[in-house]
C-alpha positions as CSV (number, residue, x, y, z in Angstrom):
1,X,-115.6,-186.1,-3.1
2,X,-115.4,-185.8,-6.5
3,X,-118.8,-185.3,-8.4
4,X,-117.5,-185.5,-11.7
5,X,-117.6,-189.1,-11.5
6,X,-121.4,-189.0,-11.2
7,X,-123.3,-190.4,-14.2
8,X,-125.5,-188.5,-16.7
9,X,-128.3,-189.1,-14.5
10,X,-129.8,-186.2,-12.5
11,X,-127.7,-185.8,-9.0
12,X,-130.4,-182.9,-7.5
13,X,-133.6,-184.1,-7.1
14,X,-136.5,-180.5,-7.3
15,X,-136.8,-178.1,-3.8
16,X,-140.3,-178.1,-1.9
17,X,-140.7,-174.1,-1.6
18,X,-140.8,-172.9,2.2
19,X,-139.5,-173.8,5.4
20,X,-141.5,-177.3,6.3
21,X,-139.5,-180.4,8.0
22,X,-138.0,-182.5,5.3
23,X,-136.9,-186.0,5.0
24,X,-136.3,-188.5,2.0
25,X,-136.9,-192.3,1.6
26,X,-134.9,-194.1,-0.8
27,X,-136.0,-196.9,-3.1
28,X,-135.1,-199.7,-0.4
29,X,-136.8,-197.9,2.0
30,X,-134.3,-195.7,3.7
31,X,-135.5,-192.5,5.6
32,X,-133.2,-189.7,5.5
33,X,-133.7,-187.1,7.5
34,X,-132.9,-183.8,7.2
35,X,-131.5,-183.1,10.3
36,X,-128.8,-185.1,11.4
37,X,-128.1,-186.7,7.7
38,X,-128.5,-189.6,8.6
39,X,-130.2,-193.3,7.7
40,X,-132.4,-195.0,10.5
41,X,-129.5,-197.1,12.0
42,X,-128.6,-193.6,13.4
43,X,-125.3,-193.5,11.2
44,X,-124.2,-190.4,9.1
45,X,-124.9,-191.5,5.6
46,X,-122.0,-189.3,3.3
47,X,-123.5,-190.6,0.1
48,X,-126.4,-188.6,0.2
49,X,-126.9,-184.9,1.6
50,X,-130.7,-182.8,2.3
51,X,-129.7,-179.4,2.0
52,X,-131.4,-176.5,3.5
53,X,-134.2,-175.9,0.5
54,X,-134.9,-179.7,1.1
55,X,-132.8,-180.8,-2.0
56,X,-131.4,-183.8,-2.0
57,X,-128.1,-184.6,-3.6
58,X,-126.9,-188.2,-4.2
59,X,-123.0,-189.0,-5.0
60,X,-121.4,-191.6,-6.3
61,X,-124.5,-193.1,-8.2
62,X,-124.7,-196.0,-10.0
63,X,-127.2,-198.7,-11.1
64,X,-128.2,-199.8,-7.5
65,X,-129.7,-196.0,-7.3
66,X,-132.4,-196.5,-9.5
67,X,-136.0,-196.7,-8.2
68,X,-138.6,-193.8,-6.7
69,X,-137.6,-191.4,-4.6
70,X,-140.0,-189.9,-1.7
71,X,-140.2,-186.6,-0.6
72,X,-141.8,-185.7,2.9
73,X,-142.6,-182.5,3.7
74,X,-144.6,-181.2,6.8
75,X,-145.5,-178.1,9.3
76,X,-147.8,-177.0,11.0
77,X,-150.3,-176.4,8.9
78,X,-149.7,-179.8,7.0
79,X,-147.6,-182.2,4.8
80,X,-147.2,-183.1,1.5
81,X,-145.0,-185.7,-0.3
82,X,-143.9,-185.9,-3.9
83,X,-142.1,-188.9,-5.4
84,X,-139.1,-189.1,-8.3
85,X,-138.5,-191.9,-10.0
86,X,-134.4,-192.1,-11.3
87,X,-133.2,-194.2,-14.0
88,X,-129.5,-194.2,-14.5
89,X,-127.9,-194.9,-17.7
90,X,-124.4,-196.5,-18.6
91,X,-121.3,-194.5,-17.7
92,X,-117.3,-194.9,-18.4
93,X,-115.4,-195.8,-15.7
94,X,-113.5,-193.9,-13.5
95,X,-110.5,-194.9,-11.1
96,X,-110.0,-193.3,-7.7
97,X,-106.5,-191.9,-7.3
98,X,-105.6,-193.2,-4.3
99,X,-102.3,-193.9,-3.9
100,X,-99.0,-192.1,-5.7
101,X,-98.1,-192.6,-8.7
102,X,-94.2,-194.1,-8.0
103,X,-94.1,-196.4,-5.4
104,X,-90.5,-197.2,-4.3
105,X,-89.6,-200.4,-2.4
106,X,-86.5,-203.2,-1.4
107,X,-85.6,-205.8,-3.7
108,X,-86.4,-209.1,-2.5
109,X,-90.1,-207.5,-1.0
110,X,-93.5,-207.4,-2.2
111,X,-95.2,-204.7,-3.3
112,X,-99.1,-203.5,-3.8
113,X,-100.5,-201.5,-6.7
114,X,-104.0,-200.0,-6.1
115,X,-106.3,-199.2,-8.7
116,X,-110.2,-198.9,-7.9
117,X,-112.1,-198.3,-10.6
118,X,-116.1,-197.4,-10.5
119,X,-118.8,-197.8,-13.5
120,X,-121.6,-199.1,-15.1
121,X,-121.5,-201.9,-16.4
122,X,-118.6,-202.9,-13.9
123,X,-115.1,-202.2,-15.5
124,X,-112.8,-205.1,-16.2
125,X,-109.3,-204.4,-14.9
126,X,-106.3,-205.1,-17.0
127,X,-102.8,-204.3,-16.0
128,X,-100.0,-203.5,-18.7
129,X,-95.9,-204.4,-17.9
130,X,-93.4,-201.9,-18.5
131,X,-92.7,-204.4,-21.7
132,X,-95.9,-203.4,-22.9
133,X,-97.3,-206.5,-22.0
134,X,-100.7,-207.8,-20.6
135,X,-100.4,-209.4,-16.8
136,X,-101.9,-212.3,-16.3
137,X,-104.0,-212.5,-13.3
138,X,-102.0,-215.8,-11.5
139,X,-98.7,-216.2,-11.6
140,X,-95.3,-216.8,-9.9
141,X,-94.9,-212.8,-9.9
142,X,-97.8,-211.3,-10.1
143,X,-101.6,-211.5,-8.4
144,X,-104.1,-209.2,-9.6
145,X,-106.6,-209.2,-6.4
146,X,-110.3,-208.9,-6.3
147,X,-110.6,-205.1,-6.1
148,X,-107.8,-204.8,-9.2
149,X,-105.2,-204.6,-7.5
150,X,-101.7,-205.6,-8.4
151,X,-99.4,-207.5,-6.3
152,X,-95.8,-208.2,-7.4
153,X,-93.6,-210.7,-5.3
154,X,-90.0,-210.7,-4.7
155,X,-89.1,-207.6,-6.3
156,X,-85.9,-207.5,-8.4
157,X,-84.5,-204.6,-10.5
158,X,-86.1,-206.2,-13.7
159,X,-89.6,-205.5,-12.5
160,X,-88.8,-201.7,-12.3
161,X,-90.6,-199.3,-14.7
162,X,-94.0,-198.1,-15.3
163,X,-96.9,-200.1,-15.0
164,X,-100.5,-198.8,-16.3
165,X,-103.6,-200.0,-14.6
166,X,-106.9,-199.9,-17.5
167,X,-110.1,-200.3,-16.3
168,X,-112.5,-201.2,-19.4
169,X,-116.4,-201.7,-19.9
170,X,-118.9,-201.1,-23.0
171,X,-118.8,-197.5,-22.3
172,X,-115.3,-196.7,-22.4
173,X,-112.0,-196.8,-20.3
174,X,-109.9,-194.9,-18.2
175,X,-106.1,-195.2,-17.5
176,X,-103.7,-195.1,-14.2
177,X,-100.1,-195.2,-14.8
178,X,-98.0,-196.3,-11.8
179,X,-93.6,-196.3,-12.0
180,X,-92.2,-198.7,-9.1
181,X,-88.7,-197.5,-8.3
182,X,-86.0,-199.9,-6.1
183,X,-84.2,-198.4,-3.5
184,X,-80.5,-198.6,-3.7
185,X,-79.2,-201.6,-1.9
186,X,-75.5,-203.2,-1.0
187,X,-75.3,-206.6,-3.1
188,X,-76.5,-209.5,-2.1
189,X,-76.4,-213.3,-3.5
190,X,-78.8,-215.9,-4.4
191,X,-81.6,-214.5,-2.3
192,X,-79.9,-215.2,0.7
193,X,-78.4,-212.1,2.3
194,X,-76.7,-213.7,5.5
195,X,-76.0,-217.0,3.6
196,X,-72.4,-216.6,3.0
197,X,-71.2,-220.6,1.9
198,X,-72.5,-223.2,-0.1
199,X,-71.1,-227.1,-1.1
200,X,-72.0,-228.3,-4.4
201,X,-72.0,-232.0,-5.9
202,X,-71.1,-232.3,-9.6
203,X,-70.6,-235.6,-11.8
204,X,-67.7,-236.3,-13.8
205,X,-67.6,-234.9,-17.3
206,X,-70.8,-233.4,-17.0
207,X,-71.1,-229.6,-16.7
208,X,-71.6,-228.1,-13.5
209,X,-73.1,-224.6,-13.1
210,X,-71.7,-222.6,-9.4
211,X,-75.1,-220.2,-9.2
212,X,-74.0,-216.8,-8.5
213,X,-77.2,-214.4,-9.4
214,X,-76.3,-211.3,-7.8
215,X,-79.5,-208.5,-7.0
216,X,-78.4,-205.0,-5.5
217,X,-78.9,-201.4,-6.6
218,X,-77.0,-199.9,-8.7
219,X,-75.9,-203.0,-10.4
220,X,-72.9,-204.9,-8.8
221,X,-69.9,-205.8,-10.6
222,X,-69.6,-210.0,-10.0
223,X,-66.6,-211.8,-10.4
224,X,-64.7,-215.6,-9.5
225,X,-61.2,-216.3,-9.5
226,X,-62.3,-218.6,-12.3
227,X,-62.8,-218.4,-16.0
228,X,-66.2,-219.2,-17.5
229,X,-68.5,-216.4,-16.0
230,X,-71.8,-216.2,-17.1
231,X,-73.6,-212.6,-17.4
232,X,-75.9,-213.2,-14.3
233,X,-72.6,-214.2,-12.6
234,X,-72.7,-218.2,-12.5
235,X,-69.4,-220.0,-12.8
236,X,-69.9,-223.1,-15.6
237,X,-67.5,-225.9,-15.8
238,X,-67.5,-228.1,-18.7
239,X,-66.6,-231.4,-18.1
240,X,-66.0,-231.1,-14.8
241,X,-63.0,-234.2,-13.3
242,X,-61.8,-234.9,-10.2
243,X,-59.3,-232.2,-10.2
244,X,-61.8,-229.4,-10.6
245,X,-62.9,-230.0,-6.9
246,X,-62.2,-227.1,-4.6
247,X,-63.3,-223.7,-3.5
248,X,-64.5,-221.0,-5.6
249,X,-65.4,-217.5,-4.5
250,X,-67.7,-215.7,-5.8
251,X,-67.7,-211.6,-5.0
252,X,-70.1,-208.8,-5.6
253,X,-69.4,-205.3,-5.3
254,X,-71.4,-201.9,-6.1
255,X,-71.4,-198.4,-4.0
256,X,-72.7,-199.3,-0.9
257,X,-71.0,-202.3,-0.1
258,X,-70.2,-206.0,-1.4
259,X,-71.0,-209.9,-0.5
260,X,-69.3,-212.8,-1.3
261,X,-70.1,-216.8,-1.2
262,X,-67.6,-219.4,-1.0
263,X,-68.8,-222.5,-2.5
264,X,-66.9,-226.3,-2.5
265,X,-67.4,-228.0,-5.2
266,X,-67.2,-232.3,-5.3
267,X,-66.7,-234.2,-8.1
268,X,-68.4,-237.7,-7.9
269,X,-67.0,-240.1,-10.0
270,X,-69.6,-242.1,-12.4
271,X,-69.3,-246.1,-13.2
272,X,-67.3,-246.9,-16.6
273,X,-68.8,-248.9,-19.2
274,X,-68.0,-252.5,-18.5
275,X,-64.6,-253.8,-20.9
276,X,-62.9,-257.2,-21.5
277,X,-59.5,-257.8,-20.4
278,X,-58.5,-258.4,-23.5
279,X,-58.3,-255.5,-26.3
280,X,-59.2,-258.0,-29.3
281,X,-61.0,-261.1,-28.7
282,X,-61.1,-263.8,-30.8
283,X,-63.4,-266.5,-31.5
284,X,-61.8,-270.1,-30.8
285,X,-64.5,-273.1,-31.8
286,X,-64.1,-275.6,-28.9
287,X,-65.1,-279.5,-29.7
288,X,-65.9,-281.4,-26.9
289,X,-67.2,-285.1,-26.8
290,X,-68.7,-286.2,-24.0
291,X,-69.1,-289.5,-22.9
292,X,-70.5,-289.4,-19.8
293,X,-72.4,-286.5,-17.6
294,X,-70.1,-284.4,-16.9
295,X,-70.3,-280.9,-15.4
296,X,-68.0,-278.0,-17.5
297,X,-67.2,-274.4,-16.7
298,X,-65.8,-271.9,-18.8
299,X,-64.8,-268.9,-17.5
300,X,-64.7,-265.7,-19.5
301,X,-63.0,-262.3,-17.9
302,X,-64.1,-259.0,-18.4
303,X,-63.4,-256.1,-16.6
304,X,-65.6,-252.6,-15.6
């Protein structure tokens, strides 16, 4: 365990001289004893160690360690006791190496960054982008978890790059960088690796937009037996008519293999704007004198 990450506080609390049988209490009351290590639950307590001389060494200190400290000490001929009191101060934080340094994974699969990070006052966590940018905790893509953590979601090639984990308090900070690397993968299209046909509705004279976003590693090459291509390898027609409808085919290819989607395209036809039969329509004042109740229709035709 690494010791170096102990505050400026003493760690070795002063030897009683001789043989005699030692034990500690801690400031909650905790015996240790210096025999089997151990707290009174009967479980081997790794966090603090009686040594021969009757030292006692305590790792991994922080604020929660502060309070008296009991020594007891007996033989034979007697016992004695002796009390310490500890007061630890602020320290920088420090962040447990845990896990290595480039993580590689699939595209499409989620992925955990650790970063633990210890000190007094409790660091804040921060996590920096390979754009240089500040994560937010929440998002679509990323969770940053209670123990500061990162967790990215649905992988793509964009996320790849180095990511630094910065764990900050009134002390000072301390930095992990982390790289995530894809592993190379055959094409595959619209997040759907098995899904190999699509039909698509469009609407007359609008544009229609035939997705065709294409993930694999190294980059595929993408192309339709169409014009109009868009870099992340959607087809758009503009002003799409009747005679547009069909089947495109979109295909992907890279080293290790390629993928295709066919996808049928309808055009819909939308109402026309109401017209009159006539082109030019022309006003004609009618005079009618009526004598009697009578009941007249006029009918007007318009077509649409």
């Amino acid at each position: 365990m690494d010791q170096r990450s102990i505050s400026t506080a003493p760690s070795l609390l002063n030897p009683l001289e001789g043989p005699p049988e030692v034990s500690w209490s801690l400031p909650d009351g905790t015996l240790i004893n210096n025999a089997l290590q151990s707290d009174d639950s009967g479980h081997r307590n790794r966090r603090y160690i009686i040594f021969g001389n009757g030292t006692l060494l305590l790792q991994q200190m922080g604020k929660k360690d502060e309070g008296d400290y009991t020594c007891y000490a007996k033989n034979q001929l007697g016992k004695d006791e002796r009390k310490v009191s500890i007061k630890v101060g602020p320290n920088a934080p420090k962040i447990g190496y845990k896990s290595p340094s480039v993580v590689t994974v699939n595209l499409g699969q989620s992925v955990q960054l650790s970063c633990t990070a210890t000190g007094d006052p409790t660091p804040r966590i921060l996590w920096i982008s390979p754009r240089q940018e500040v994560i937010p905790a929440s998002s679509n893509k990323f969770q940053i978890m209670e123990d500061g953590s990162l967790v990215l979601k649905k992988v793509t090639l964009a996320d790849e790059g180095k990511y630094a984990c910065v764990a900050r308090n009134s002390v000072g900070d301390d930095v992990k960088n982390m790289e995530i690397e894809v592993e190379p993968q055959e094409p595959y299209i619209n997040e759907k690796k098995w899904k190999s046909s699509l039909k698509v509705l469009g609407v007359s004279y609008q544009t229609v937009l035939l997705d065709c976003k294409v993930e694999g590693k190294p980059e595929p090459r993408v192309w339709w037996v169409s014009p109009y291509v868009h870099q992340n390898g959607s087809l758009e027609l503009r002003g799409a008519r009747k005679t547009d409808e069909g089947k495109y085919m979109c295909k992907a290819q890279n080293p290790l293999g390629e993928a295709s989607l066919l996808v049928e395209l309808q055009v819909a036809s939308i109402a026309e704007k109401p017209i009159f039969a006539v082109p030019n329509i022309e006003i004609i004042p009618i005079k009618i004198l009526l004598k009697k109740r009578f009941l007249i229709s006029i009918r007007l035709s318009c077509l649409g």
